[in-house]
C-alpha positions as CSV (number, residue, x, y, z in Angstrom):
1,X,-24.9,4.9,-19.3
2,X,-21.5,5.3,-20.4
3,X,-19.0,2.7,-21.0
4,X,-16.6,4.4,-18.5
5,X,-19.5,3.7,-15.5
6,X,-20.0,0.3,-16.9
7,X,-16.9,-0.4,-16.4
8,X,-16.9,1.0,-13.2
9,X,-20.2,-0.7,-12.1
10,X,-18.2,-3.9,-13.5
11,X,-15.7,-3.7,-11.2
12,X,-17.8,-2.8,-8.5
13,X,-19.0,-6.1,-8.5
14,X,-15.3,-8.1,-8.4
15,X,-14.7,-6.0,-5.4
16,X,-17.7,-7.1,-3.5
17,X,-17.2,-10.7,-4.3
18,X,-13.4,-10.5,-3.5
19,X,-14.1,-8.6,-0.3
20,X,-16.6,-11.7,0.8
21,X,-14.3,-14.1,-0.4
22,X,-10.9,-12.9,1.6
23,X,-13.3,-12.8,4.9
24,X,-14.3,-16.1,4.2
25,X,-10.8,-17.7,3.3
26,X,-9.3,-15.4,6.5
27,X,-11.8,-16.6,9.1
28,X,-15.1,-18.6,8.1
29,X,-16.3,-18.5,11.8
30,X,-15.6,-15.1,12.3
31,X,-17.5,-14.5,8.6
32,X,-20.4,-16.9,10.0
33,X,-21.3,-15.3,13.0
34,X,-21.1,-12.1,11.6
35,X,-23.7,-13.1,8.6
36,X,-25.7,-14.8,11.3
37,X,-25.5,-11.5,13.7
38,X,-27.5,-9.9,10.7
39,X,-29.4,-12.1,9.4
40,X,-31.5,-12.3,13.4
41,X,-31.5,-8.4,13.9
42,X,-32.9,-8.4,10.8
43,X,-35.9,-9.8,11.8
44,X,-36.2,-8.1,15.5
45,X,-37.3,-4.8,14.5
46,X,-40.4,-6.0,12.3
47,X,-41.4,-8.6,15.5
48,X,-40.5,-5.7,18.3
49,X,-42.7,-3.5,16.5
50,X,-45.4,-5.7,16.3
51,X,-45.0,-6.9,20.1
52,X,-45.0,-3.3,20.9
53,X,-48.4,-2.5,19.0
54,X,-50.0,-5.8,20.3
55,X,-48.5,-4.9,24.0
56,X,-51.2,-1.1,23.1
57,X,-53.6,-3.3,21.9
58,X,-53.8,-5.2,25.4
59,X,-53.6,-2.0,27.5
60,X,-57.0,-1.6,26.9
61,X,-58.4,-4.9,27.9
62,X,-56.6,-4.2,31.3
63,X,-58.5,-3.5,34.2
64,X,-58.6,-4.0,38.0
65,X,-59.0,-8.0,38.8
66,X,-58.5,-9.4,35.1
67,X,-56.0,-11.5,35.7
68,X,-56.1,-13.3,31.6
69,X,-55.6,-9.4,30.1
70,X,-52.7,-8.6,33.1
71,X,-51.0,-12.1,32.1
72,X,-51.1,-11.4,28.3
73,X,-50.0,-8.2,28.8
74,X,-47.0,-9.2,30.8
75,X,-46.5,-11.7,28.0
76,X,-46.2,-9.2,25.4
77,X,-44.4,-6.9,27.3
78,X,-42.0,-9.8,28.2
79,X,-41.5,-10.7,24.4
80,X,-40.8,-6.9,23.8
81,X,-38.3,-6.6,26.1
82,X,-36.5,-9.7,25.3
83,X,-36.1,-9.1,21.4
84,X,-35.2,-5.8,22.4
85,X,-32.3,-7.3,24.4
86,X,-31.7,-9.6,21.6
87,X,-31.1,-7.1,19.0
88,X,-28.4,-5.7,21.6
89,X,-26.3,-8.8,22.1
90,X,-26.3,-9.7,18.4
91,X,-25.4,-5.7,18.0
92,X,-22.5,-6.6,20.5
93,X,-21.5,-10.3,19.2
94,X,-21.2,-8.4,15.7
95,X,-19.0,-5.9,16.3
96,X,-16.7,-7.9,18.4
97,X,-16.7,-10.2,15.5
98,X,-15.9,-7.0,12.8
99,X,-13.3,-6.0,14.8
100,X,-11.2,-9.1,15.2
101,X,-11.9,-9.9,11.6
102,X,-11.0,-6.6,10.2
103,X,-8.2,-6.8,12.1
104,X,-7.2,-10.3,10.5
105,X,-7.8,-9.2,7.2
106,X,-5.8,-6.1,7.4
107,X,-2.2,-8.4,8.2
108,X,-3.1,-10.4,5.5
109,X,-4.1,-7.8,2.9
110,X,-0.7,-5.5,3.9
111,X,0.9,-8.7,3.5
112,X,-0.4,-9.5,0.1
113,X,0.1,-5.4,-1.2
114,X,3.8,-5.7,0.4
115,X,5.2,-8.9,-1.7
116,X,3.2,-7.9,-4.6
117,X,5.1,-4.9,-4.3
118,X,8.6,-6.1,-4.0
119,X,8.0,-8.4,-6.8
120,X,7.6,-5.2,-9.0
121,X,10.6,-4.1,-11.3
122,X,12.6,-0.7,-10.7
123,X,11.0,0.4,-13.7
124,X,7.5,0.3,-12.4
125,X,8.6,2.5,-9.3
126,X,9.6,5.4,-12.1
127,X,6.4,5.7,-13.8
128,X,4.4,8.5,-12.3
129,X,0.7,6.6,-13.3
130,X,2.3,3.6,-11.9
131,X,3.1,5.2,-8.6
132,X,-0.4,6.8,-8.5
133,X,-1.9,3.5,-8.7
134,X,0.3,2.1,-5.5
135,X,-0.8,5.2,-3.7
136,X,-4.4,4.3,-4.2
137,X,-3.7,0.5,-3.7
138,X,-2.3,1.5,-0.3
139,X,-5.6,3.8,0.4
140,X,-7.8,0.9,-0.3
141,X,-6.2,-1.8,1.9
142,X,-7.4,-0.2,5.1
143,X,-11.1,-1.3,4.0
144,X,-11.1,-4.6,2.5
145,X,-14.3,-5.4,4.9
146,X,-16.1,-2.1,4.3
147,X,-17.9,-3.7,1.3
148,X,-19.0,-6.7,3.4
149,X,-20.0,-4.9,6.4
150,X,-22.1,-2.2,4.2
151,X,-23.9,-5.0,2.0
152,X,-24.5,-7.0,4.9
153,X,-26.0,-4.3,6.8
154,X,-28.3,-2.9,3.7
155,X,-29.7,-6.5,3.3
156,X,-30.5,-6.5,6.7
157,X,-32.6,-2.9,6.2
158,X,-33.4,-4.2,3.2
159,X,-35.3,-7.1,5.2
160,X,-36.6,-5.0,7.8
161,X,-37.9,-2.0,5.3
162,X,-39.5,-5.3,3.1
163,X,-41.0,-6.6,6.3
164,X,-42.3,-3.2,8.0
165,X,-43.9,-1.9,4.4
166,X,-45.4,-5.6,4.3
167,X,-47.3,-4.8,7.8
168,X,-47.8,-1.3,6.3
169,X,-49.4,-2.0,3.5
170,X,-51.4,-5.0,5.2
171,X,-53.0,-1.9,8.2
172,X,-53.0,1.1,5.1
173,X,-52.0,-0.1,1.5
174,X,-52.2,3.7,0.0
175,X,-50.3,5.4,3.1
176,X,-47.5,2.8,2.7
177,X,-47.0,3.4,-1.2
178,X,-46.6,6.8,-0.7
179,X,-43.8,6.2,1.9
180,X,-42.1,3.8,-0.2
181,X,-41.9,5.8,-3.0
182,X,-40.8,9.1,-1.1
183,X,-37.6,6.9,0.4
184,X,-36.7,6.2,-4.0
185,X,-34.7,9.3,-4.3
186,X,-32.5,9.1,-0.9
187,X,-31.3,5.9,-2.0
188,X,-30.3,7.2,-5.1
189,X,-28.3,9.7,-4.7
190,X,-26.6,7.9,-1.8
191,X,-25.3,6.1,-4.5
192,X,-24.6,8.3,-7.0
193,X,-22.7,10.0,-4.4
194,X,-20.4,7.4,-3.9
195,X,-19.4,7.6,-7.2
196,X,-18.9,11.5,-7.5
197,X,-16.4,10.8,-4.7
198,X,-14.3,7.8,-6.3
199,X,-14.4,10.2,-9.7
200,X,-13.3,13.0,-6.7
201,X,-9.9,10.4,-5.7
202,X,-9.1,9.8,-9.1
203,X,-9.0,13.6,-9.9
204,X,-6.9,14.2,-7.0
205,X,-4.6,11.7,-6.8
206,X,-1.2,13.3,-8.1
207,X,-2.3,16.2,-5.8
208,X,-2.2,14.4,-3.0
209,X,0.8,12.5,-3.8
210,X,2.4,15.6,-4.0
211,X,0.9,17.3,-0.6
212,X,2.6,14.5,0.9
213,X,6.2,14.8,-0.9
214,X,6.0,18.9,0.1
215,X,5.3,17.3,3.8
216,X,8.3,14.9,3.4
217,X,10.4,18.1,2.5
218,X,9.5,19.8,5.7
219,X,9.5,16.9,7.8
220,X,12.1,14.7,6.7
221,X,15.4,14.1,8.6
222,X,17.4,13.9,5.3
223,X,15.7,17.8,3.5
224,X,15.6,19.6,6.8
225,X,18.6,21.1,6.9
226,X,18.4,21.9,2.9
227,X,15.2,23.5,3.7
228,X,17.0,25.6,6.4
229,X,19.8,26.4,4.4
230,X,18.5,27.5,0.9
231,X,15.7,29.3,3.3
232,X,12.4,27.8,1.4
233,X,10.6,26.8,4.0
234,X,8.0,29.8,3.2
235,X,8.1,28.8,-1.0
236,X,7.5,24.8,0.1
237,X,4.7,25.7,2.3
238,X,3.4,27.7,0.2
239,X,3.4,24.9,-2.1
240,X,1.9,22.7,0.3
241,X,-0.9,25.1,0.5
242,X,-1.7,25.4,-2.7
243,X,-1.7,21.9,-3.6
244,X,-3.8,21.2,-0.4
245,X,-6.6,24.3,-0.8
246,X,-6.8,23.0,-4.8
247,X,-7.9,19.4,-3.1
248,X,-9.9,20.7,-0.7
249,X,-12.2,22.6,-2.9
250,X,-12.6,20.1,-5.0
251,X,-14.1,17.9,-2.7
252,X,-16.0,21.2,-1.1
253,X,-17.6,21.2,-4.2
254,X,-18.8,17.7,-4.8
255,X,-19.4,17.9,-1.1
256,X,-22.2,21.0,-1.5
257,X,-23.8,19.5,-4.3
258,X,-24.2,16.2,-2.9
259,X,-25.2,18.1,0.0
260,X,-28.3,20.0,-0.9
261,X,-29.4,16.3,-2.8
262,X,-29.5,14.5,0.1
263,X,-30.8,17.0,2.0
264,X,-33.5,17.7,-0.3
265,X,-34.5,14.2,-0.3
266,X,-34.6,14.1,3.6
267,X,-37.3,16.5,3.5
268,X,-39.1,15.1,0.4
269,X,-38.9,12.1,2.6
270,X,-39.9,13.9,6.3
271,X,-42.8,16.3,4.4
272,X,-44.6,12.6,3.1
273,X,-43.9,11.1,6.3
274,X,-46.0,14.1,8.4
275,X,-48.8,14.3,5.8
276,X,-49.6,10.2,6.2
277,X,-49.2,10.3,10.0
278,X,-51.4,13.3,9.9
279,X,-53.7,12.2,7.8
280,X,-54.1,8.6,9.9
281,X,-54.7,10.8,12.8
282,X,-57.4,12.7,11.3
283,X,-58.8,9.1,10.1
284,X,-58.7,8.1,13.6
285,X,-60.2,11.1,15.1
286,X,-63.2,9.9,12.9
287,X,-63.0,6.4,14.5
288,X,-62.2,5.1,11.1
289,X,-58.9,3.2,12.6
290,X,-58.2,1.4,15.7
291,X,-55.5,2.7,17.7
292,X,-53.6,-0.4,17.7
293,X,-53.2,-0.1,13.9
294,X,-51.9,3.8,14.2
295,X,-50.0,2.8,16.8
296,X,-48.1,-0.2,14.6
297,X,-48.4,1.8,11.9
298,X,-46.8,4.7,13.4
299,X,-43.6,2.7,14.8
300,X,-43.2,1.0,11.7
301,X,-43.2,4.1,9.7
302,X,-40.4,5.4,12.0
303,X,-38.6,2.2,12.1
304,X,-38.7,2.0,8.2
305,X,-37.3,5.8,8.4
306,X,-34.0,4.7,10.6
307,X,-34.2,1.6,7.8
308,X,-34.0,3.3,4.8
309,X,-31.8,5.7,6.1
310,X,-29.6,3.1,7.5
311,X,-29.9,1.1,4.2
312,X,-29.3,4.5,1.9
313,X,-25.6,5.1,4.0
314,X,-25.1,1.1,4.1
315,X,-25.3,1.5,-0.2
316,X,-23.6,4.1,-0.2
317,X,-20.9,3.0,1.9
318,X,-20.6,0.2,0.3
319,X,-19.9,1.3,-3.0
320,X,-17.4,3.5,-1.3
321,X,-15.5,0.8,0.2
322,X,-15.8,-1.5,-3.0
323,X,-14.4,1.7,-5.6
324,X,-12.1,2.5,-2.9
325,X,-10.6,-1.6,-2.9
326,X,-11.0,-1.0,-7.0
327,X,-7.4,0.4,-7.4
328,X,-6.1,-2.4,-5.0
329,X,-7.2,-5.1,-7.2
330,X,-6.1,-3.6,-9.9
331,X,-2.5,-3.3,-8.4
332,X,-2.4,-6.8,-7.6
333,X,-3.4,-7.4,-11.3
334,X,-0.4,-5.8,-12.6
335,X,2.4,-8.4,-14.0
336,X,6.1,-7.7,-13.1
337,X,8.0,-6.5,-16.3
338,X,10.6,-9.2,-14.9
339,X,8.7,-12.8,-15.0
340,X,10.2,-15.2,-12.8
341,X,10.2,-17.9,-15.6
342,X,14.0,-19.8,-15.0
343,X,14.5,-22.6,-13.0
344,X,17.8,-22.8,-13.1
345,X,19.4,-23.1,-9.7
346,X,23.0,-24.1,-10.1
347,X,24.7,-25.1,-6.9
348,X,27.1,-22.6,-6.7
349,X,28.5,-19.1,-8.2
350,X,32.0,-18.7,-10.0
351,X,31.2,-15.4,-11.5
352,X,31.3,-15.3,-15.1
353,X,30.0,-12.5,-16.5
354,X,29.3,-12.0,-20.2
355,X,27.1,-9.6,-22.1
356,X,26.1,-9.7,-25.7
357,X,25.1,-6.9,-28.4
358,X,22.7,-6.2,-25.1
359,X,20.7,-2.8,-25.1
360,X,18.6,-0.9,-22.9
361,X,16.1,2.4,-22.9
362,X,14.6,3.8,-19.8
363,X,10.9,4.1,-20.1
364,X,9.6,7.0,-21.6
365,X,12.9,8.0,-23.3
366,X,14.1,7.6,-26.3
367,X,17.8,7.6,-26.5
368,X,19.1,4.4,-25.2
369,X,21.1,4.5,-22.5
370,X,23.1,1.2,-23.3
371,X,23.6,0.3,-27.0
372,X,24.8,-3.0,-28.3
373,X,27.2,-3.2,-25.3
374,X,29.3,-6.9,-25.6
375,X,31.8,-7.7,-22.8
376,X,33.2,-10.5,-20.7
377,X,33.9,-10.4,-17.4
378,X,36.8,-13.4,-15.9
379,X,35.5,-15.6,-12.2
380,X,37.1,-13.7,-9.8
381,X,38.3,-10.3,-11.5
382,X,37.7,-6.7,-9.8
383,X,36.7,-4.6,-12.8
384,X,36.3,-0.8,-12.0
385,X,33.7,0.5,-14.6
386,X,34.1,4.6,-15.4
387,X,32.7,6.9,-17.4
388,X,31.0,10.7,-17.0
389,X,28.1,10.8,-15.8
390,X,25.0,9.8,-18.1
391,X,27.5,7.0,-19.5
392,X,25.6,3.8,-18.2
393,X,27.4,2.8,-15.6
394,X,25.1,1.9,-12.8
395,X,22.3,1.1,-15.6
396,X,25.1,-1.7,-16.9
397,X,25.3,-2.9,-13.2
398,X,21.6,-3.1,-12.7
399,X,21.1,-5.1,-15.8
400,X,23.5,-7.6,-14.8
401,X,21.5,-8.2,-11.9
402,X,18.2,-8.3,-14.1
403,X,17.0,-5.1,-12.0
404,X,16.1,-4.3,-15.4
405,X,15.4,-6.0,-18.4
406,X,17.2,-5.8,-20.9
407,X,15.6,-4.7,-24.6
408,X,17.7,-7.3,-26.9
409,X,20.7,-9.1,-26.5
410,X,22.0,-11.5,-23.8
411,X,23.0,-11.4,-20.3
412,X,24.9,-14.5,-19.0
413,X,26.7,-15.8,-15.7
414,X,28.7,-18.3,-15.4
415,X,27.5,-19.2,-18.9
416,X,23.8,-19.3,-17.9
417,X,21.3,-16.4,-19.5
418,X,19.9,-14.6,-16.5
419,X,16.3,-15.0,-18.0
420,X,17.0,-18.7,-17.4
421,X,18.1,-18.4,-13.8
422,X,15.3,-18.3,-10.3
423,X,15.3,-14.9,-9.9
424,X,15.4,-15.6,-6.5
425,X,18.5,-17.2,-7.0
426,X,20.1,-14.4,-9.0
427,X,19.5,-11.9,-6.4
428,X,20.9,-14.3,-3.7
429,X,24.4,-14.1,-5.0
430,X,24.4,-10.9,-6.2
431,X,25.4,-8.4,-3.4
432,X,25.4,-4.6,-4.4
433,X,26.3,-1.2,-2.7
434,X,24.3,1.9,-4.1
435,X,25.4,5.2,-4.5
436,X,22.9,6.1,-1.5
437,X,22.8,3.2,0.6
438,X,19.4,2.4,2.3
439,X,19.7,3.3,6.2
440,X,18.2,0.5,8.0
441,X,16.3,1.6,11.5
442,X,17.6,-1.8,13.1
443,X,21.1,-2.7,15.4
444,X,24.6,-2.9,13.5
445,X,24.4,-6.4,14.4
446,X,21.0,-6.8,12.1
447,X,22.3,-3.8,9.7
448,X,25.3,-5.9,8.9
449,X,23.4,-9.4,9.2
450,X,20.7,-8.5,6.6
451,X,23.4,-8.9,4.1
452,X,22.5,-13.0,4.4
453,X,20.3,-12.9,6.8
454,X,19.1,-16.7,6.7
455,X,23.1,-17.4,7.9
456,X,24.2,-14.6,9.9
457,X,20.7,-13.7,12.4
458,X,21.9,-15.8,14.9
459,X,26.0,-16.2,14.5
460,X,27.3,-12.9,16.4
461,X,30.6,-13.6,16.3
462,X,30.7,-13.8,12.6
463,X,29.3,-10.7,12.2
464,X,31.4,-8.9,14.5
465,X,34.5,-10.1,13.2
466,X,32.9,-8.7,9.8
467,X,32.8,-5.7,11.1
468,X,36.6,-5.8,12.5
469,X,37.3,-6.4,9.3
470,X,35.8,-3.7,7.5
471,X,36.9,-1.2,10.6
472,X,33.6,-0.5,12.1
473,X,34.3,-2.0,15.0
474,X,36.3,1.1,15.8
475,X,33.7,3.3,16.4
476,X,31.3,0.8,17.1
477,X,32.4,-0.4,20.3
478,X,32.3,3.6,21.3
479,X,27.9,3.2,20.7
480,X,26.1,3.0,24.0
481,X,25.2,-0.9,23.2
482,X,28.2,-1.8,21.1
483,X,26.5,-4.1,18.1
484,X,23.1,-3.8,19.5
485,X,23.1,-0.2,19.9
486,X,19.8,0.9,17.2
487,X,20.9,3.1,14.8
488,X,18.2,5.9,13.3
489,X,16.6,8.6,14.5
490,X,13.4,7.6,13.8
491,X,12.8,5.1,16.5
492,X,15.6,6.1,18.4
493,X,18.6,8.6,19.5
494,X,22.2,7.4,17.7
495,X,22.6,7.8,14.2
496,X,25.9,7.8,12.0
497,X,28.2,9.9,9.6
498,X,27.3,9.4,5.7
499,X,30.9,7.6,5.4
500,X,29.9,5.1,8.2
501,X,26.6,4.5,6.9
502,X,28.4,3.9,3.7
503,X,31.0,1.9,5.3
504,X,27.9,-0.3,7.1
505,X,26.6,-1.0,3.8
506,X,30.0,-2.1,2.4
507,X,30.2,-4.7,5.4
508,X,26.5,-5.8,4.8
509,X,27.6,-6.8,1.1
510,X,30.9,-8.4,2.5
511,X,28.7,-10.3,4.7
512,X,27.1,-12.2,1.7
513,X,30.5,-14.4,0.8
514,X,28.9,-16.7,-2.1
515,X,28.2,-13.7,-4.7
516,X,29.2,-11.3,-7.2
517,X,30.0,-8.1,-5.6
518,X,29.0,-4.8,-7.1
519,X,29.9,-1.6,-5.0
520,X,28.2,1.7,-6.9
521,X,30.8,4.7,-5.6
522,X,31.7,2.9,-2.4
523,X,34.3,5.7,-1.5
524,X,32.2,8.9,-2.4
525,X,31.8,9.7,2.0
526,X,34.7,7.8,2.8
527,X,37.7,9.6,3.7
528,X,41.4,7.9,3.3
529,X,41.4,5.8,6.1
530,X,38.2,4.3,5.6
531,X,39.0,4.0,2.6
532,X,42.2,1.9,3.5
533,X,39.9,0.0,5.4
534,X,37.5,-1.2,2.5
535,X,40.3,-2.1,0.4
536,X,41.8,-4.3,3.6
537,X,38.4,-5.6,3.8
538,X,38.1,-6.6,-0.3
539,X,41.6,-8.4,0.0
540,X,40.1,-10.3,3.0
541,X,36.5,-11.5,2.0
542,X,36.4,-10.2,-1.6
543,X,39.8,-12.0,-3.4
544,X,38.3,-14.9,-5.2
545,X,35.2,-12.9,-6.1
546,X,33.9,-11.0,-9.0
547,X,33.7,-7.5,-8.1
548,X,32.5,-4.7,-9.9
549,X,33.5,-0.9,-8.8
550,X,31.9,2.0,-9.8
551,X,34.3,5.1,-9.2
552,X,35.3,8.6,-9.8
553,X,37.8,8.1,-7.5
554,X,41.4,7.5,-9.1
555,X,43.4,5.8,-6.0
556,X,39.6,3.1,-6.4
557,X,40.3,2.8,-9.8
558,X,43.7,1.9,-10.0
559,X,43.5,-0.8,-7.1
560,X,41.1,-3.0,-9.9
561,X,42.5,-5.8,-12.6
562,X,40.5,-4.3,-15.1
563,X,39.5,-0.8,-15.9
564,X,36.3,-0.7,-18.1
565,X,35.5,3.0,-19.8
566,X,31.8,3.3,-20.9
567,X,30.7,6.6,-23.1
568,X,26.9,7.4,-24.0
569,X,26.6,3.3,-23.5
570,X,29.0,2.1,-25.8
571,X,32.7,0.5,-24.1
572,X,35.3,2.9,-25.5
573,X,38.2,1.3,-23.9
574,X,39.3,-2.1,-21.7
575,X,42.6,-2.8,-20.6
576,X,44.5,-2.1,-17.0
577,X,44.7,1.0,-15.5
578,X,48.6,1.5,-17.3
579,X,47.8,0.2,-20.2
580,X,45.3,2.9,-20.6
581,X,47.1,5.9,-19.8
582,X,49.7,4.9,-22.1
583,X,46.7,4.7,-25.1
584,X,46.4,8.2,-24.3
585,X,42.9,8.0,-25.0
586,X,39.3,8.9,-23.7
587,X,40.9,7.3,-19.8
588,X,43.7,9.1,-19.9
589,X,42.5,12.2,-20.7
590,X,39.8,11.8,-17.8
591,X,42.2,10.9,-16.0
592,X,44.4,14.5,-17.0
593,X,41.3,16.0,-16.0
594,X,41.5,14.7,-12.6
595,X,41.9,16.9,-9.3
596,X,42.9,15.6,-5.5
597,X,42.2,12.2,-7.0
598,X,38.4,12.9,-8.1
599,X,37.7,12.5,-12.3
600,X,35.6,15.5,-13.6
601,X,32.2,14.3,-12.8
């Protein structure tokens, strides 16, 4: 066996166990009754069966005026029917049980994938392995019971294919051998086939990652139009198709093969299974047999059929669901680039900001994007940061807020390293706008409120006189609802312009007072008098605070303290927006460059 299946095999194992033991921590009566539900039918098939070839064996003794033989016979029959009945209500009790706890275990198992996800670094979401193994993580949390419900149920055919050979072979040793060992091969390539399928998902995985971005191009609110426009709706669907017919056969071919084996051993299985019952037939013919034993004999061959077909899917089901949970756990295994080890939680934010010989690579590339990059930023100064593009800007913002880490160097605030401070801390009072602001499906009251969401959910007022402030309120009181009115499309019907989305976003940042505030292009959608507006709104909320602008826009740029001019991640020149222009250096030629206010991107 190779080491790859060993290890595979290896972790088969942890997912079982860690299936059992989240059903057990999530509900224990729930998990009890559902063990228990087995563990009984287990046992009624192997006692029906026998009630049932007793009930033949009395039929005979029957006859007019015997009343012993009519009341043993009712007895039998009696028992018969009631385990029968039995077996239903446990089948009933169990899957009323599987449901609610599948259900249960599904909340808490999202829940778990979700904050292990957030807790994850930008740079893990930029890996393309990385993202491969989310997309199976997400794949897997759908069946975090599937290993218990599979192994549960093939010990319980596993007990009723022990018990019913053991009658077997106590009525015909030799017949029952020969069943037994024609039900080998079913069970093993049941298995194997569960892990030609797992090897099947890995193979594809990219493919279907990219099946579903081609269906998020044709679908998608924000590519539609694109797609209209540049007319490639035929080239991305026939893209789509590609990708998707590549997949499918792929699995058409692992599918045939495992196919004709299980197939195969069906009627391995089915030609043994005619030949005993034939032969025990012939046997009784000759009176060599009673026809209570063929008759027990009989039913328990059947019944051990449905078993070990019941116990060959539960197998192979079950090591489905457990290499299917296998990417999960090893997803929740991965460690944040970013540890959370400060605890440093200073009482309050003046917003110092001071960098040190710090420098930076992006993963997977080898020219560093920031290189020994030392500056100090003053409590309370707007600093506009410029530079063309590829210069560092947003990666400089980004490290200050320990999005990333940083490769060497330090990173301090308010005379604290960053790697010293609660994370959770840091990103508490540090409130940033990004060039594409995320579009929240929620109200404007909750789109502005998430800013600080712990102080603002339930203060209205405040929120709306943030948004007086920042000018929404002058098309906001034109929405059917006013504040409440949902914005999105996807669970609703009013949506807004880019510049008011990225006006909404500005007001959500504004909303969180005790922070440095970072706003990446803040004025790229907005037109002049929005733009009047934001810069109202930064005297207002913003004068005591740090800020940090990102802009290509000149009037942005010249309404800052400081003007900060990054090149290929080294600062090339710091001073005021006069003093350089009058350097007549790298500024002032970008600034030469300029045209209706826009630098030369």
């Amino acid at each position: 066996m190779s080491a790859k299946k060993n290890i595979i095999f290896h972790d088969f194992g942890k997912a079982v166990v860690w299936s059992f033991r989240l059903a057990r921590e999530t509900s224990p009566r729930l998990f009890y009754t559902i063990i228990g539900c087995f563990i009984l039918e287990s046992a009624i098939p192997v006692a029906s069966t026998a009630a049932l070839g007793m009930l033949v064996a009395k039929l005979k003794d029957v006859a007019p005026g015997n009343t012993t033989a009519f009341h043993s016979l009712a007895l039998w029959l009696g028992l018969a029917v009631f385990l029968l009945a039995m077996e239903f209500i446990l089948t009933e009790i169990r899957a009323f049980s599987r449901l609610r706890l599948v259900d249960e275990t599904g909340v808490n198992l999202q829940k778990q994938l979700y904050q292990h996800t957030v807790n994850m670094d930008l740079s893990f979401f930029e890996e393309s392995e990385a993202l491969n193994k989310l997309f199976r993580a997400s794949g897997g949390s759908g069946g975090a019971l599937g290993p218990i419900q599979s192994t549960l149920a093939g010990a319980a055919a596993c007990v009723q294919i022990i018990s019913l050979f053991g009658l077997m072979l106590y009525l015909q040793p030799m017949m029952a051998m020969l069943l037994f060992l024609a039900g080998i091969p079913l069970l093993v390539i049941r298995c194997l086939s569960a892990l030609q399928k797992y090897e099947l998902d890995l193979r594809t995985t990219q493919r279907r990652r990219l099946s579903r971005y081609y269906t998020s191009l044709l679908t998608g609110t924000d590519n539609v139009a694109a797609i209209k426009l540049l007319n490639l709706a035929a080239e991305v669907i026939a893209r789509f198709e590609k990708t998707a017919r590549s997949i499918v056969h792929d699995k058409s071919v692992v599918l045939k093969k495992i196919s004709i084996r299980l197939g195969s051993s069906v009627i391995l299985y089915m030609l043994v299974l005619v030949a005993v019952i034939g032969w025990l037939t012939y046997r009784f013919s000759l009176g060599s047999i009673a026809v209570s034993a063929l008759v027990t004999f009989c039913l328990s061959a059947f019944r051990a059929l449905k078993s070990n077909l019941q116990l060959s899917k539960a197998m192979a089901t079950a090591a489905e669901s457990a290499l299917a949970i296998i990417p999960l756990l090893e997803f929740l295994a991965v460690k944040p680039a970013i540890a959370d080890q400060g605890n440093v939680v200073p009482t309050s934010i003046k917003g110092r900001i001071e960098l040190e010989n710090v420098s930076f690579t992006y993963p997977h590339v080898r020219k560093q994007v920031i290189e020994n990059l030392s500056l100090i930023i003053e409590p309370g100064q707007t600093v506009a940061v410029v530079g063309r593009n590829g210069a560092g800007k947003t990666t400089l913002v980004k490290l200050i807020s320990r999005l990333y880490e940083i490769e060497s160097g330090t990173i301090k605030i308010d005379d604290i390293e960053t790697r010293d401070l609660s994370l959770n801390w840091l990103y508490s009072h540090i409130a940033m706008v990004f060039q594409k602001p995320t579009r929240f499906e929620a109200s404007v009251h909750d789109n502005i409120a998430f800013g600080d969401w712990l102080r603002l959910h339930d203060k209205p007022e405040e929120v709306c006189s943030l948004a007086e402030i920042t000018g929404l309120k002058n098309f906001v009181d034109n929405l059917p609802q006013g504040m409440e009115t949902h914005l999105g499309r996807l669970f609703g019907d009013v949506t807004l312009s880019a510049g008011q989305w990225q006006l909404l976003a500005i007001s959500r940042a504004m909303a969180r007072s005790n922070s440095i505030l970072i706003l990446d292009e803040p004025t790229s959608n907005l037109d002049t008098h929005f733009e009047n507006y934001m810069f109202h709104a930064l005297r207002e909320l913003a004068a005591k605070r740090t800020v940090i602008i990102i802009s290509h826009r000149l009037s942005t740029v010249k309404a800052a303290d400081r003007v900060l001019v990054l090149d290929a991640g080294h600062l090339v020149e710091d001073g005021t927006h006069d003093q350089l222009l009058s350097r007549s250096g790298f500024y002032a030629d970008m600034v030469a460059s300029q045209k209706d206010e826009v630098f030369f991107k």
